[in-house]
C-alpha positions in Angstrom: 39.4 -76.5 -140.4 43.4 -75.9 -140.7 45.8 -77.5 -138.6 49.0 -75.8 -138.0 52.0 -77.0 -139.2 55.0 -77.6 -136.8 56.9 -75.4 -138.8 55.4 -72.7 -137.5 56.5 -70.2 -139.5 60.0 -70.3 -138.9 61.5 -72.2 -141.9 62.9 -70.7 -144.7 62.3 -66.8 -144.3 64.7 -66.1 -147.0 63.8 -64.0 -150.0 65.6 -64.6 -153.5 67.8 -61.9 -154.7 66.2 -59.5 -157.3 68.6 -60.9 -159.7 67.3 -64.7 -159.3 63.9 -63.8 -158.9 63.7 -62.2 -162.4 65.6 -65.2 -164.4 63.5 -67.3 -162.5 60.3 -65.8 -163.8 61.5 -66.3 -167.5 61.0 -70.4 -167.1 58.7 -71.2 -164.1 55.6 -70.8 -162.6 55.3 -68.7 -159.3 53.3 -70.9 -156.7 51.6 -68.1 -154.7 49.1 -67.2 -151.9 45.5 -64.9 -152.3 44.1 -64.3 -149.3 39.5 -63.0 -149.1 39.6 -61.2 -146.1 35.8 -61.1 -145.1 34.8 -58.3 -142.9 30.8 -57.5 -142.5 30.1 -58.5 -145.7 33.2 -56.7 -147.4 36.5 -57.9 -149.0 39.8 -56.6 -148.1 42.4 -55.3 -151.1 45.5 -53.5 -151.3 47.3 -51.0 -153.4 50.1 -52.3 -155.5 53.2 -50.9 -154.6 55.1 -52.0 -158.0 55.0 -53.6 -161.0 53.0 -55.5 -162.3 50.0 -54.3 -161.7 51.4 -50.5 -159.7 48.5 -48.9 -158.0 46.2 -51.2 -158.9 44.0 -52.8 -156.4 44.5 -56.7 -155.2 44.1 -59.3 -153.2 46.8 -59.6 -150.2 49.2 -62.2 -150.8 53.0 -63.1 -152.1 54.3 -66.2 -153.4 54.9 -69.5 -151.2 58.6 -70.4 -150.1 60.7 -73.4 -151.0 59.8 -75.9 -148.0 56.7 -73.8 -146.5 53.4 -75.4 -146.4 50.6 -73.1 -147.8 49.1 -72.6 -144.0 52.3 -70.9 -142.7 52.6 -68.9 -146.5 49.5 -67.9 -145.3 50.2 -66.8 -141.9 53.6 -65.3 -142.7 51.9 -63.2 -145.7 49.4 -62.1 -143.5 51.6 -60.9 -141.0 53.8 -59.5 -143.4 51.4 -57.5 -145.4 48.6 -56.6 -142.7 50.5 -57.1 -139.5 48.2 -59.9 -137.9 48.0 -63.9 -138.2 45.1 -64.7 -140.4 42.6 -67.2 -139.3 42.2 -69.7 -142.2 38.3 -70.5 -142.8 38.1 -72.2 -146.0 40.4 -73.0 -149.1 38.6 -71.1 -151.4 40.0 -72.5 -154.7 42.9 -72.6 -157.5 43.5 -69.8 -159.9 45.8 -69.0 -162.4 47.0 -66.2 -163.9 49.7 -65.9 -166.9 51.3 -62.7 -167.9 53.3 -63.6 -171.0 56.0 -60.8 -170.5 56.0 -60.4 -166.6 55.1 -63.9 -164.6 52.6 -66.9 -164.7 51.4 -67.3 -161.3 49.5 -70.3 -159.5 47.6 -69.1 -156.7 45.7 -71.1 -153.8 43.1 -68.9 -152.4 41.9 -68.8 -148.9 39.1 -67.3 -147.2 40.3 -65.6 -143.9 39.2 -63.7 -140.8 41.8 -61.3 -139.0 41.1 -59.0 -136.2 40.8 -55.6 -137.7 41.0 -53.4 -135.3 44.6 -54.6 -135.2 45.3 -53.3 -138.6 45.3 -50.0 -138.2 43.4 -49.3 -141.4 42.8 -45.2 -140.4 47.0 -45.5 -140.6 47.4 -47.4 -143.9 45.6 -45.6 -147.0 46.4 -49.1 -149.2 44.4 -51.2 -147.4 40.3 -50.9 -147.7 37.7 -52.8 -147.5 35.0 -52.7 -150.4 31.5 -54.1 -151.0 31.8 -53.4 -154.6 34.8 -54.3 -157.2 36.8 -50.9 -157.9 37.4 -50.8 -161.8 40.9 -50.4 -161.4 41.4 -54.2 -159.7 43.9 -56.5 -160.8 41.9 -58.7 -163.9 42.5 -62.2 -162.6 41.8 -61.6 -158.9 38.6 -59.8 -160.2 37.6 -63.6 -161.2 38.8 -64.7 -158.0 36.2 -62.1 -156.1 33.7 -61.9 -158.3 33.3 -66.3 -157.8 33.3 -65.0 -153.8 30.7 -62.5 -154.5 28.9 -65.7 -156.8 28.7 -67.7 -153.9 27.9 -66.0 -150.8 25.0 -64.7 -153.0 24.2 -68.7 -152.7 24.5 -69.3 -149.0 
């Protein structure tokens, strides 16, 4: 169970200029949100819009802001890039993912709920939900769903 922070999503909306974000890259590691959205048995993913990765399919999720707690990353991602407030269910786990030229990312995974009927998914062709990985899926968050997949089987 998650407990809201007090923050409540209001602190530290700012994005970094393109500029910054790109030396930044060069030297650090991106702390970043990847959300499972579970509906009937299938997973959510998205298109990629841009590099890396450009039409490509993936897990929702962006990178965690300088004094945001990981709840309201997740809650602001969610409403960001499928316009509702995820329900958190579960931390799911810690990947990580290093791209040598482009970005190393460190991403806290969360299994989620969200009211779909909200989403409008007849209105957005880059969000679908799949029982089955598509080939053309980013290769770490393939890991991250095919562990999902792993241990549903389980339950």
């Amino acid at each position: 169970m998650c407990i809201p922070s007090k923050n409540n999503m209001k602190q530290n909306k700012k994005r970094a200029p393109e500029s910054m974000y790109n030396e930044f890259r060069n030297y650090f590691p991106f702390s970043t949100i990847d959300m499972i959205v579970i509906f009937e048995g299938k997973f959510l993913l998205s298109k990629r819009l841009n590099q890396p990765y450009k039409n490509m399919w993936h897990l929702p999720g962006g990178i965690i802001r300088k004094g945001e707690k990981m709840i309201d990353a997740v809650k602001r991602i969610g409403v960001e890039e499928l316009r509702v407030i995820p329900k958190i269910e579960k931390f799911f786990g810690t990947y990580e993912s290093i791209l040598s030229k482009f970005r190393h990312d460190i991403s806290h995974c969360f299994i989620v709920s969200v009211n779909t009927k909200k989403m409008h998914l007849e209105k957005n062709p880059n969000l679908k939900f799949f029982s089955r990985l598509p080939k053309n899926t980013v290769p770490f968050q393939y890991t991250i769903i095919k562990d999902w997949m792993k241990e549903s089987k389980q339950r």
